[in-house]
C-alpha positions as CSV (number, residue, x, y, z in Angstrom):
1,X,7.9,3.9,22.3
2,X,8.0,7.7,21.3
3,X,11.6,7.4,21.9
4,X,12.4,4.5,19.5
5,X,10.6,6.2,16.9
6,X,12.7,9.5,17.1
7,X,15.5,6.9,16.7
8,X,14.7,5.2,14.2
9,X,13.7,8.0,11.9
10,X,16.8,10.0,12.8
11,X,18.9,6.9,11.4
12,X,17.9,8.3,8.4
13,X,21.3,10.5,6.7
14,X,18.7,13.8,5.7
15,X,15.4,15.2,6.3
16,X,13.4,13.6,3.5
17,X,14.6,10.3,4.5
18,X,14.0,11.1,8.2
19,X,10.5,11.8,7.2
20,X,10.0,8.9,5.3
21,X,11.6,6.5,8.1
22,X,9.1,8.6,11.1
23,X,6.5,7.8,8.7
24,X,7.4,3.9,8.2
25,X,7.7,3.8,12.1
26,X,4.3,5.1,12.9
27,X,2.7,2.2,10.0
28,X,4.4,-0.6,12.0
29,X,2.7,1.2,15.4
30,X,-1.0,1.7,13.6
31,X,-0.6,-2.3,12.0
32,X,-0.1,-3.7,15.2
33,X,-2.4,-1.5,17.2
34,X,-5.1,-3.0,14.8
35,X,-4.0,-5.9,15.2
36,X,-4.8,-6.0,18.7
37,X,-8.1,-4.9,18.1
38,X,-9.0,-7.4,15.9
39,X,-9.2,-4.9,13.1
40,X,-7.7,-7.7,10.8
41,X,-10.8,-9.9,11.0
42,X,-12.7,-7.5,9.3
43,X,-9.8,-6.2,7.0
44,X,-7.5,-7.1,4.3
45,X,-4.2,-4.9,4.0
46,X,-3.6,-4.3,0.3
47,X,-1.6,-1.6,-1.5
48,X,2.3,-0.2,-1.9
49,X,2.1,0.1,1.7
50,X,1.5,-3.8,2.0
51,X,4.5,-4.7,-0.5
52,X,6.9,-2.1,2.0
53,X,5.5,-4.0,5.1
54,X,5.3,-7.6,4.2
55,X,7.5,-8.1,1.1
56,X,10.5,-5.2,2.0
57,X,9.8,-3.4,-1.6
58,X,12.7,-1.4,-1.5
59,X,10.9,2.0,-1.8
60,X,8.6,4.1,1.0
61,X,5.2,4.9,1.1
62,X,2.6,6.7,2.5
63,X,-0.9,5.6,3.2
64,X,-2.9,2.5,4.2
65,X,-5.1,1.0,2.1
66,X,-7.4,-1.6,3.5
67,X,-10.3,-3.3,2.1
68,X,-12.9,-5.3,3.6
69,X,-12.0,-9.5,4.0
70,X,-14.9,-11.8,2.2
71,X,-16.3,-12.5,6.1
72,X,-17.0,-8.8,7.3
73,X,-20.4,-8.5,8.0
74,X,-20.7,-5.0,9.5
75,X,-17.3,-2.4,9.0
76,X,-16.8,-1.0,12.4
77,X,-14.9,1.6,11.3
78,X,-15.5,4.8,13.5
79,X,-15.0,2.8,16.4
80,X,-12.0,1.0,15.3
81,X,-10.7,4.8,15.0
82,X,-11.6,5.7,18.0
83,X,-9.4,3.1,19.9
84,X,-6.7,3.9,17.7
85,X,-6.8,7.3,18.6
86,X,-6.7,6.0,22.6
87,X,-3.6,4.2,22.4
88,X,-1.8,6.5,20.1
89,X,-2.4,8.8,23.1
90,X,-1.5,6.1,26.1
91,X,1.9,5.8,23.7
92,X,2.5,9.4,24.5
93,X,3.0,9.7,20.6
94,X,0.6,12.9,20.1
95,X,-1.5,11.0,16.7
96,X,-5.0,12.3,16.2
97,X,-7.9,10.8,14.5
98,X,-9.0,13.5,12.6
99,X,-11.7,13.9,9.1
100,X,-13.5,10.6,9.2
101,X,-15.7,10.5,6.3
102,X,-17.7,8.3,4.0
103,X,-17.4,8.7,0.3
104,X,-19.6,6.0,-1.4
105,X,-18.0,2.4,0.1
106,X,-14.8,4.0,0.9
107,X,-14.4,5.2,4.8
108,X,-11.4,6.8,5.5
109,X,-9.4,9.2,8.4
110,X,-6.4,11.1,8.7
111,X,-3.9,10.2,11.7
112,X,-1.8,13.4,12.3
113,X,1.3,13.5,14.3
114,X,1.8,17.4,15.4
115,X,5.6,17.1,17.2
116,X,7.2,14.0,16.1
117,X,8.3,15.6,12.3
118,X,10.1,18.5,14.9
119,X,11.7,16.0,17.2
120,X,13.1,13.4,14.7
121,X,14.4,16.4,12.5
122,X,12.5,15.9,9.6
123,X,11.3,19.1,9.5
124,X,13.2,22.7,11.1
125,X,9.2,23.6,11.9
126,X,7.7,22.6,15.6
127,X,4.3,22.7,14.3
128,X,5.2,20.4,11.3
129,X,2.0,18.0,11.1
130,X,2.5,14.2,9.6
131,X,-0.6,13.2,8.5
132,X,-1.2,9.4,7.3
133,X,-4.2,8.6,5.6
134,X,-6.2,5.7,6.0
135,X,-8.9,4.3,3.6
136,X,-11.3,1.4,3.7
137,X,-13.0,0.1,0.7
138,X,-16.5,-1.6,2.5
139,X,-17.5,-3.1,-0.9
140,X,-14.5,-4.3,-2.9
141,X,-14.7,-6.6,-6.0
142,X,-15.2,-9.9,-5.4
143,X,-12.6,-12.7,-5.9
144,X,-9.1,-11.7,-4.1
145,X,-7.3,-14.2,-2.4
146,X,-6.4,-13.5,1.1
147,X,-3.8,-14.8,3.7
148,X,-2.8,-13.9,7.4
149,X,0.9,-13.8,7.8
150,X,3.1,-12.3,10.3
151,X,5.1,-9.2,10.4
152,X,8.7,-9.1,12.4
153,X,10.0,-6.2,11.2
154,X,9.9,-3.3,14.1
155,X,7.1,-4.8,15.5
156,X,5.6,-8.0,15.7
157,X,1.9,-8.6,14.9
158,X,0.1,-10.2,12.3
159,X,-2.2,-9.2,9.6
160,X,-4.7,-10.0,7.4
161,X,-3.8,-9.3,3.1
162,X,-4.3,-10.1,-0.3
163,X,-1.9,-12.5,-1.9
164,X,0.5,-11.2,-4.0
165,X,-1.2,-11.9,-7.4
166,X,-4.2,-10.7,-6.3
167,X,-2.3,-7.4,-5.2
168,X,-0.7,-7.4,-8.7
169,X,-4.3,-7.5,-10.2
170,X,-5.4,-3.8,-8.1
171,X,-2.4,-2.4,-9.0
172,X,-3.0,-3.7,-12.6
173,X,-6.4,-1.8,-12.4
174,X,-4.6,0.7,-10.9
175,X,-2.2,1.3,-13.9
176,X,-4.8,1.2,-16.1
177,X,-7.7,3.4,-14.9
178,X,-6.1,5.3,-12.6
179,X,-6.9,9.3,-13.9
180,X,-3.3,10.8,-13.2
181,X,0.2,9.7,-13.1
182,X,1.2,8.0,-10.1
183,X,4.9,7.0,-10.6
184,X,5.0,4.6,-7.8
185,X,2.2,2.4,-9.6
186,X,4.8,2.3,-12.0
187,X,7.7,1.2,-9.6
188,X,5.7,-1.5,-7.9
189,X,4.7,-2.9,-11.9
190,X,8.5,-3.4,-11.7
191,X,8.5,-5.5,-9.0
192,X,5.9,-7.4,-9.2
193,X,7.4,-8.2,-12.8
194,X,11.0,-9.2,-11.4
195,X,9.3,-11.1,-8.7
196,X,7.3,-13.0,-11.4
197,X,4.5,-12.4,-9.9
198,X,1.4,-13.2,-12.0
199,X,-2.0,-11.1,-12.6
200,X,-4.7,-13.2,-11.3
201,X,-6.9,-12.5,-13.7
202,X,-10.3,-13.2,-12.1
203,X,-9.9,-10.5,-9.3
204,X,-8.9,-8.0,-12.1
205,X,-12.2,-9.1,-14.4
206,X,-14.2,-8.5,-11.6
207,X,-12.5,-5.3,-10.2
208,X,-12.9,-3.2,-13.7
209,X,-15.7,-4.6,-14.0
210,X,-17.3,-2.9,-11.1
211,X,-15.5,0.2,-11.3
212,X,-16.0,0.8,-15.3
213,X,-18.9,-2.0,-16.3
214,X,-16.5,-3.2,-18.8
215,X,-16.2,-7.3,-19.5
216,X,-13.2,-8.3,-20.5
217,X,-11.4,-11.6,-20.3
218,X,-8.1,-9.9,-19.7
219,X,-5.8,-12.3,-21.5
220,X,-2.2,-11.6,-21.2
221,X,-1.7,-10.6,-24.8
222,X,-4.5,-8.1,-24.0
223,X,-3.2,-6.9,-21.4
224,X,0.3,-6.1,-22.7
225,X,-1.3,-4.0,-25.3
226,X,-2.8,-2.1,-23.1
227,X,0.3,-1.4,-20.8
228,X,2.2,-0.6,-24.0
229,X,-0.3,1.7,-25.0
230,X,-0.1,3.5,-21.4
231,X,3.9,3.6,-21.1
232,X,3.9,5.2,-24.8
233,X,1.5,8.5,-23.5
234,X,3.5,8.4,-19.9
235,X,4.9,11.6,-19.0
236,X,8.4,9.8,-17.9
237,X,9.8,13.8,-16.2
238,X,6.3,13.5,-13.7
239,X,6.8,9.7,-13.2
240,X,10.5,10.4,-11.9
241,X,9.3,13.6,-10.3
242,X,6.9,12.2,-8.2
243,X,8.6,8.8,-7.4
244,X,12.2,10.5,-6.2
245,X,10.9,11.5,-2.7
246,X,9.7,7.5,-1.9
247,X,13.1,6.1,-3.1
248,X,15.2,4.0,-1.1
249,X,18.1,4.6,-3.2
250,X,17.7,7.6,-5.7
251,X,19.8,6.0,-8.6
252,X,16.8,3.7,-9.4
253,X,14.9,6.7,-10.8
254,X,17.3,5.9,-14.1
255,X,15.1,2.7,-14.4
256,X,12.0,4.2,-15.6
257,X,12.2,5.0,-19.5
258,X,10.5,3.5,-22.4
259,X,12.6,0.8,-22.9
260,X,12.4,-0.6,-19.5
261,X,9.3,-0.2,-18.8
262,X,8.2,-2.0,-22.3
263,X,11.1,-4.9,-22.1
264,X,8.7,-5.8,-18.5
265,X,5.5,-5.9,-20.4
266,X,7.0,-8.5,-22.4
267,X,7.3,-10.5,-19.4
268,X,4.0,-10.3,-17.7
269,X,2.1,-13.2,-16.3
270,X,-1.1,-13.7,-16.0
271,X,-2.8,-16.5,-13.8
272,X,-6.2,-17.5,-13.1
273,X,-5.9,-20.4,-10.5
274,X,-8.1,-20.6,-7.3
275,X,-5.4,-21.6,-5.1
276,X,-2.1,-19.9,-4.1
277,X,1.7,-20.1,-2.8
278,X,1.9,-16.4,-2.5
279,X,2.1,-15.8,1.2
280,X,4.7,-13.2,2.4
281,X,6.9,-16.6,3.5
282,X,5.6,-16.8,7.3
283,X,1.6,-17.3,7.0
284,X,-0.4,-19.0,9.1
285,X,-3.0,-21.6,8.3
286,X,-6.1,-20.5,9.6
């Protein structure tokens, strides 16, 4: 396993995209590790992360982002660490669980990789550390729709997620109450739009209203003056800045100007149905 992750990272044609593709590799190994846990009974997958994995958004990521499914009674989360930690080791692939905390609801860990950067010559250092962060929201907002659906990508497993319009609604919360510039928030707003993907509106009522005790029926004309208002104060120079290193293909940093960005606002959906066909094209019924 170690070996086919040096591989497929050192596919990549220079260090950055080396690093990104070690990175990718070791997501696939920690999803399907879970997976065989059972982690995914407890746990929803949600986040860029989940649009890379599940829906090939042609850009990389970094973290994992999991919140807990409607059924969870009791978050395991230490101990679902712990076993991670265990096979990353029987793997021969060096990861450490390392900084499990609590903060509030959220539960999260670092995974750090000490050789692996070295070795797939993403970095000239040996004691180059990857770290991967994973978070666990234990209390999310109630309402998001969620599927199981199987990955076949470099590993097989399935997983448990939010459908795509309720994805579209946290990164719609994202966008808007987020308190610094994220330019890959502003990437994924892209393609959820070219996807025609719709808000679902309830999840989004209910997420900002727990987060900022605001009520709001969210309409879509609301909601487009509200993204307008955002893209007018963005700081396009950061946005680029910060979303260069995650692109598949750095030419698409030309995309993100005023005029783009505004011409997809015009084009948002919003939905508010209690059913959904937004699967990742292979769920299973359960």
């Amino acid at each position: 396993m170690k070996d086919s992750v040096i591989q497929y990272a050192r596919e990549g044609k220079e260090a950055g995209e080396r690093w990104n593709r070690l990175r990718e590799a070791l997501h696939h190994i920690i999803l399907q590790e879970l997976d065989r846990q059972g982690f995914f009974k407890e746990a929803c997958f949600v986040g860029g992360t989940a649009l890379r994995v599940l829906f090939q958004l042609d850009r990389f990521s970094e973290d994992l982002d999991f919140s807990a499914a409607p059924q969870s009674t009791r978050f395991q989360f230490a101990d679902h660490m712990a076993a991670l930690g265990h096979a990353l080791d029987a793997f021969d692939l060096s990861g450490k669980v390392e900084g499990l905390k609590k903060v509030k609801t959220v539960q999260s860990c670092f995974v750090t990789f000490s050789d692996l950067p070295y070795l797939a010559a993403a970095s000239p250092r040996k004691n180059q550390k990857l770290a991967i962060k994973i978070d666990v929201d234990t209390r999310p907002p109630p309402g998001a729709r969620d599927v199981v659906s199987v990955v076949t990508g470099l590993r097989v497993y399935k997983l448990r997620h939010y459908d795509l319009p309720s994805l579209f609604a946290g990164k719609m919360h994202a966008l808007l109450f987020r308190q610094y510039l994220k330019g890959r928030d502003w990437f994924d707003f892209l393609w959820y739009v070219g996807k025609k993907v719709p808000v679902y509106r309830i999840f989004l009522q209910n997420a900002v209203y727990q987060t900022q005790g605001i009520s709001c029926q969210f309409s879509v004309e609301e909601l487009r003056g509200l993204l307008k208002k955002k893209i007018d104060g963005l700081d396009y120079k950061k946005l680029q800045q910060d979303l260069t290193p995650f692109l598949l293909d750095a030419r698409s940093v030309n995309l993100f100007t005023p005029e783009v960005l505004q011409g997809a606002v015009a084009q948002l959906l919003v939905e508010e149905g209690l059913s959904s066909r937004y699967g990742n094209g292979s769920s299973l019924v359960e």
